[in-house]
C-alpha positions in Angstrom: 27.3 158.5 20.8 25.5 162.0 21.8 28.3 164.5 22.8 26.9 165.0 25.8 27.1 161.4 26.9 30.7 161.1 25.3 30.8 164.0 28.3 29.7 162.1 31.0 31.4 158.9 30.1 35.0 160.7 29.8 35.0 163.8 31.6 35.4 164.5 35.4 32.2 166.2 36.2 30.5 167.6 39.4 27.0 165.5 40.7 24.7 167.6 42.6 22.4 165.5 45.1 19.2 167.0 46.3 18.6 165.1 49.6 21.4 164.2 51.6 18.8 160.9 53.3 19.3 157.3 53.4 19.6 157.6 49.2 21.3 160.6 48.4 23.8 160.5 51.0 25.0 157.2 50.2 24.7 158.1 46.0 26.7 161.4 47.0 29.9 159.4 48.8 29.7 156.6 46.5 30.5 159.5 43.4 33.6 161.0 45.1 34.5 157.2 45.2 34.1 156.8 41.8 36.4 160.0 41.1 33.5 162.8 41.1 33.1 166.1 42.4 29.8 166.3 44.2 27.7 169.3 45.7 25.0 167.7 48.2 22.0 170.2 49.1 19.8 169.9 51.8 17.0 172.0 53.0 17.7 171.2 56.7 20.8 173.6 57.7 21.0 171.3 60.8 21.6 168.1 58.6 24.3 169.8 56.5 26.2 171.3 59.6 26.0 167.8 61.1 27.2 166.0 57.7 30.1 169.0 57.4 31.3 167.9 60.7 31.9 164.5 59.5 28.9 163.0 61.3 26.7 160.4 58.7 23.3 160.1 60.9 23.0 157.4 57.9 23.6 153.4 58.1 24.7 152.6 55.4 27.7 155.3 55.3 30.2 154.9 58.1 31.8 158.4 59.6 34.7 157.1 58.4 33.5 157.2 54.6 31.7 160.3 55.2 34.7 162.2 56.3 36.8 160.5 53.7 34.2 161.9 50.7 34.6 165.2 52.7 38.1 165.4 52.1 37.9 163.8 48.3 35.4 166.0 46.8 32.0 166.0 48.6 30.9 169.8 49.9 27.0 169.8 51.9 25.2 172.8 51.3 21.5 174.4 52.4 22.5 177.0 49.2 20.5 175.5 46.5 22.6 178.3 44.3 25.1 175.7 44.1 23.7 173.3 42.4 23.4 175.4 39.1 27.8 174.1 39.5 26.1 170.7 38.4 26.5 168.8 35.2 23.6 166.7 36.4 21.0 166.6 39.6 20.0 163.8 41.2 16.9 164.3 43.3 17.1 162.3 46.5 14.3 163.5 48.1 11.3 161.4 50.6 8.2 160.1 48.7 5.7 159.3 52.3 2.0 158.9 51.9 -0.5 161.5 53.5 -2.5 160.2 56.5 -5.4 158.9 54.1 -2.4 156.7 52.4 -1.7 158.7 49.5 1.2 160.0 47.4 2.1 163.1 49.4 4.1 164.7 46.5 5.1 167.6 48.3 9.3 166.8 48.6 9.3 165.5 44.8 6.9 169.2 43.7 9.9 170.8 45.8 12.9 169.4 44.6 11.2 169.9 40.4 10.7 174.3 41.6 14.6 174.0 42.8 15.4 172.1 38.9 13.7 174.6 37.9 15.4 177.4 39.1 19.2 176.0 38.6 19.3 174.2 35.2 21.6 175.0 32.5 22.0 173.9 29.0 23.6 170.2 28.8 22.4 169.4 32.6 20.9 166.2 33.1 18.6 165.6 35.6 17.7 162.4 37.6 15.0 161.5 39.8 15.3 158.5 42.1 12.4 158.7 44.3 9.8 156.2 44.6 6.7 157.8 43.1 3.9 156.5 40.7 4.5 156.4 36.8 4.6 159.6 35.0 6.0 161.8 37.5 9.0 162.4 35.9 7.6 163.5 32.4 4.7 165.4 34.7 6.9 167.5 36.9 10.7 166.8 36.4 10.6 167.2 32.7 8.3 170.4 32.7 10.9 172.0 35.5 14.1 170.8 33.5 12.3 172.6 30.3 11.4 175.7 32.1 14.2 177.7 31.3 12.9 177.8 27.3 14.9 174.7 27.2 14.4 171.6 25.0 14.5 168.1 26.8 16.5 165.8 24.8 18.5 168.6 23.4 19.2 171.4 25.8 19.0 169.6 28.6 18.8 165.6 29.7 15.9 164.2 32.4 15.5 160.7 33.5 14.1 158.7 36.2 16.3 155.9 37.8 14.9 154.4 41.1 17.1 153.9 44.3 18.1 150.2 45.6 19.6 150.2 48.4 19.9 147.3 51.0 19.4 148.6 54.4 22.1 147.1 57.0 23.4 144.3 54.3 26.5 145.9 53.6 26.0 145.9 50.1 27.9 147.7 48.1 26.1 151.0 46.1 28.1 150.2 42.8 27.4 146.6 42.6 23.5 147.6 42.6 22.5 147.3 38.5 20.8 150.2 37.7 17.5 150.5 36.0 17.3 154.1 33.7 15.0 155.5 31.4 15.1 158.4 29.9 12.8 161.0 28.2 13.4 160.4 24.8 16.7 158.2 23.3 19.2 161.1 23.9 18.2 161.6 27.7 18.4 157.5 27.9 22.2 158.0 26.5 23.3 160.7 28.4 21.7 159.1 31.6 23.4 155.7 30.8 26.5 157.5 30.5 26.7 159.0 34.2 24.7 155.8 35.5 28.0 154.4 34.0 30.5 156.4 35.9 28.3 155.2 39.0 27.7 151.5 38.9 29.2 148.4 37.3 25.8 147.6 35.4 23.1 150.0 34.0 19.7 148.3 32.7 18.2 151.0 30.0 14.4 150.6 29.8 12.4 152.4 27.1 10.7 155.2 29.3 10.7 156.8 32.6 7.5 155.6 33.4 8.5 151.8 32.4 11.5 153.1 35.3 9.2 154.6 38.0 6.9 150.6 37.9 9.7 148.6 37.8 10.8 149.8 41.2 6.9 149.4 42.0 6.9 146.3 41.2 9.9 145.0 42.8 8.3 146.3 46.3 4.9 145.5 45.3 6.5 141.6 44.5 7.4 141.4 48.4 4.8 143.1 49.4 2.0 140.6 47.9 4.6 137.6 48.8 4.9 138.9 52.4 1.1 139.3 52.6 0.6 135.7 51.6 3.3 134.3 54.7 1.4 136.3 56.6 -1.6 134.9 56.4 -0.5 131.5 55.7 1.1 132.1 59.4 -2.6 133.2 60.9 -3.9 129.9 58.9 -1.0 127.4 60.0 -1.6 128.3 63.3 -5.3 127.4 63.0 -4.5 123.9 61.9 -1.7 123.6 64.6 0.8 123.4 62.2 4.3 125.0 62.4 5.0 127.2 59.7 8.4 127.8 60.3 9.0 124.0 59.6 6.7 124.2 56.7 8.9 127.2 55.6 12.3 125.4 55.8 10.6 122.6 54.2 9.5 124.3 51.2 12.9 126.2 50.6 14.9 122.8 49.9 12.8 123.0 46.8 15.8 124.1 44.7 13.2 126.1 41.5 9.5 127.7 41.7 9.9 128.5 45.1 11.5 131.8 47.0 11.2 132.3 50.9 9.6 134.9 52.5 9.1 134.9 56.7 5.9 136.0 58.3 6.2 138.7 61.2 4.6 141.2 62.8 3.8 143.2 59.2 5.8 145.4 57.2 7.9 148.2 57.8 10.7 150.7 56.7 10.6 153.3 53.7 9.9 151.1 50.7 7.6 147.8 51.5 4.7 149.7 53.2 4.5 152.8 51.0 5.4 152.2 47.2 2.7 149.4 46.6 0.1 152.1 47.6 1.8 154.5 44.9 1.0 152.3 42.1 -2.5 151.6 43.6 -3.4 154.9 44.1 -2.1 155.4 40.0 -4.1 153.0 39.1 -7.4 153.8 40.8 -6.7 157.2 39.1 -7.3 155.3 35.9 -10.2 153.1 36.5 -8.1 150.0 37.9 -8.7 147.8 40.9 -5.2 146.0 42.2 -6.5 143.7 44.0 -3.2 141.8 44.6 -1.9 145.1 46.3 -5.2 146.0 48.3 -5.5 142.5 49.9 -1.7 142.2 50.7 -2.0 145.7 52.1 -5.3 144.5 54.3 -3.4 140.9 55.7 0.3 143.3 56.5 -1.5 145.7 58.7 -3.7 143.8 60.4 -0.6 141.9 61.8 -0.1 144.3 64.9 -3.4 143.5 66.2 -2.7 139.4 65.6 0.4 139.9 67.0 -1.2 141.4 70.2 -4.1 138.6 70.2 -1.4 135.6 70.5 0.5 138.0 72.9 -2.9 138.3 75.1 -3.8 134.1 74.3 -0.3 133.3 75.9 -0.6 135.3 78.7 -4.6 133.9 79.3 -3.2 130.2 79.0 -0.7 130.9 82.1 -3.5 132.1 83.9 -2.8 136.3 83.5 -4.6 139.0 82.0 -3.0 141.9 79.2 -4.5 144.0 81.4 -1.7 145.1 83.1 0.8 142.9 82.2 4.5 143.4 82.3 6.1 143.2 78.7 9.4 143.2 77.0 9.6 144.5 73.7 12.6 142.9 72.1 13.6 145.0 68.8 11.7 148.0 67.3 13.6 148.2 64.5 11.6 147.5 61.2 14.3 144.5 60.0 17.1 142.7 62.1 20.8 144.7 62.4 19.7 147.8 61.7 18.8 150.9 63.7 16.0 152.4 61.3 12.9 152.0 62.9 10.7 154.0 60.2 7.4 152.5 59.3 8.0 149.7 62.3 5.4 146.8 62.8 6.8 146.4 66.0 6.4 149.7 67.6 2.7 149.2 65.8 2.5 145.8 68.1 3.5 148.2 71.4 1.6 150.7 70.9 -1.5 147.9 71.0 -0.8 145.9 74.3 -0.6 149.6 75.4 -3.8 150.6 74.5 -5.3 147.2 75.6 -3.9 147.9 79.5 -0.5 146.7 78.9 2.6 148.2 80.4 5.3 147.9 78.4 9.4 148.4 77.9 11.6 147.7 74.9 15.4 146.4 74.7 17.1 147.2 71.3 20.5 148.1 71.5 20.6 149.2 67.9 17.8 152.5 68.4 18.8 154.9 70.7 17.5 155.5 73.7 15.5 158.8 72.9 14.1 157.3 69.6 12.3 154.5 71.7 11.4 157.4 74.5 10.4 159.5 71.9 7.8 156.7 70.9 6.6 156.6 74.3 7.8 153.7 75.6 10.2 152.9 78.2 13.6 152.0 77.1 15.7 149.6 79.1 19.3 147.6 78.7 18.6 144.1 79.1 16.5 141.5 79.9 14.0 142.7 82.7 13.0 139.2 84.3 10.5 140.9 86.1 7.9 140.6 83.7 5.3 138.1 82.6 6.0 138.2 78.6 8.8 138.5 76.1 8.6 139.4 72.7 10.6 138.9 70.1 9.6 141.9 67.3 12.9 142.0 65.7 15.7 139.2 65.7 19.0 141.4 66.0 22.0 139.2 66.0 23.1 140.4 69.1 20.9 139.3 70.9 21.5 136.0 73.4 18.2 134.3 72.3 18.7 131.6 74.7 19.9 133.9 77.9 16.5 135.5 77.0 14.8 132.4 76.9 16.1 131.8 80.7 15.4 134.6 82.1 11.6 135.1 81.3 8.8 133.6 82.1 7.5 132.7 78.4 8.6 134.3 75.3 6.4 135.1 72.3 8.7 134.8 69.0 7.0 136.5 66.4 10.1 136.9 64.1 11.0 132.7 64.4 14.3 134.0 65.8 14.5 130.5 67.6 13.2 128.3 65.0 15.8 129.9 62.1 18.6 129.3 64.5 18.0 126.2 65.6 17.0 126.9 69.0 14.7 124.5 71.7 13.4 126.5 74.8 10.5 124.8 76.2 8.9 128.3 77.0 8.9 129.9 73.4 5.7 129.8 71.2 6.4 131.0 67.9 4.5 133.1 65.3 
């Protein structure tokens, strides 16, 4: 075994997070649970005043754990002076796409300049972002090595991309871990903290066969979500039910994995990382065609949404234009309060701009996140108006109260079909 990874495997050593987000946050309290000293930097001075005080701002980690990691061994920081305490980095950072839906690199080109200026001999450094293949031996390596040091010698650079399960609970540890290094030592070494981390670390033979493997798991429900997506437009077509043609399927017990149409794709992974590995491979003279025609059926979902909306409304005899309607859930999946990337406030923001007016009830987003969309927030079921739809099926919600109280609800999450639930005034995705 390399002394270095004999290190990390044995030793009590400090993590430094760069990023203190829904992944670096979350990878920072789950090291001081594992017996680690960690240093979390973050360029927002607001975020790490807010995260000293013991307030998380993050799902997934409870004040309650966030204040415990306070007083075990996590310190926030906007000093990125502190990191050079770090045996090894972890860069956290947000990997969006530019307005014309490409890699906007900007966080990852940041976070390599800060590597660059804190790295010491026997640091490793880890990149978990989403970003195309290459990145890490294109900009992490070059910064880890810019001190006149030697990757796989000096110092230790690997990519290992973030999993994490928004709003399931699950926990960090139990998440296998996909790493690969540059070169065998950095693989070692990196396997070695990985192991102080989670139960289960999956060593690959590269960073870049690291940075696709997390493409392709997003990519893979991307494509499959793309397909019940327009297997909803075609079942609808037919008159056929596709939430019953759904359920049947699953009872097939091999070959078969469900997936649920909605109103298209949301949140920080499904609707960005498939356009990471097309814009790669345009870059190299390759058409993914699987990617660019899942990515063409998820966002034209909005705008389908919006048709049936209007077609329910013309078949009871009233106009979108100026219609009355209930938003019900913006956030991009059920139980959470994330609402990043959201097909639903995508759906809104078209009845609006086809002469709709429109509130929204989720008791999950605050009020000043909907507001700050521009629509009207509200507590409850407003039985004033002529449509109600379903955009994201939160537990708490009464489906069936709902139901009662409106005029017609449009379900285009299958919130009553899932749950077993008749109401003679519900048409469904």
């Amino acid at each position: 075994m390399h002394q270095r990874a004999r290190f990390f495997e044995q030793e009590t050593w400090t993590a430094g997070v760069i990023g203190l987000g829904y992944v670096g946050l979350p990878l920072g309290v789950n090291a001081v649970q594992r017996g680690l000293r960690v240093i979390g930097f973050d360029t927002s001075a607001d975020a790490v005043s807010r995260l000293g005080r013991g307030t998380s701002g993050v799902e997934d980690v409870p004040d309650e754990a966030l204040q415990a990691a306070l007083g075990g061994g996590l310190e926030t920081t906007s000093d990125e002076t502190r990191l050079g305490e770090a045996d090894a980095l972890f860069i956290c950072v947000p990997s969006p796409l530019t307005r014309h839906r490409e890699p906007d690199m900007s966080y990852i080109e940041a976070a390599a300049a800060t590597v660059s200026r804190v790295v010491h001999p026997g640091m490793l450094v880890s990149l978990e972002s989403t970003t195309y293949p290459g990145t890490t031996e294109e900009l992490i390596a070059p910064a880890a090595a810019s001190g006149g040091f030697e990757v796989g010698s000096d110092v230790f650079v690997c990519y290992s991309p973030e999993r994490v399960d928004p709003g399931k609970g699950r926990p960090l540890a139990s998440i296998p871990k996909v790493v690969g290094g540059v070169g065998e030592a950095s693989s070692e070494v990196a396997a070695a903290a990985y192991g102080r981390l989670v139960d289960q670390v999956h060593v690959v033979s590269s960073p870049a066969t690291a940075e696709m493997t997390k493409l392709l798991e997003n990519t893979y429900r991307a494509v499959n979500i793309g397909l019940i997506n327009e297997m909803a437009q075609l079942a609808h077509r037919l008159d056929i039910d596709i939430w019953e043609v759904v359920a049947a399927a699953a009872t097939k017990p091999f070959g078969f994995e469900v997936f649920y149409p909605g109103p298209g794709v949301g949140g920080h992974c499904i609707p960005l990382d498939p356009q990471y590995l097309a814009w790669r491979a345009k870059e190299r003279g390759f058409i993914t065609r699987f990617i660019d025609l899942a990515e063409d059926a998820n966002r034209q979902m909005p705008a389908y949404v919006a048709d049936r909306v209007a077609a329910v409304l013309s078949g009871r005899g009233r106009s979108l234009l100026g219609a009355r309607i209930l938003g019900i859930g913006l956030s991009f999946k059920a139980n959470i309060a994330d609402d990043r990337e959201s097909p639903a406030a995508d759906v809104l923001r078209v009845l609006v701009d086809r002469g709709a007016a429109v509130s929204v009830w989720d008791p999950l987003v605050d009020v000043a996140g909907i507001e700050a969309r521009g629509f009207e927030s509200v507590d409850g079921v407003d039985g004033e108006c002529d449509v109600a739809v379903i955009l994201t099926d939160h537990d708490v919600f009464d489906y069936e109260a709902i139901a009662a109280s409106v005029p017609v609800v449009f379900d285009a999450r299958g919130a009553y079909a899932r749950r077993g639930l008749n109401a003679d005034n519900v048409e469904a995705l």
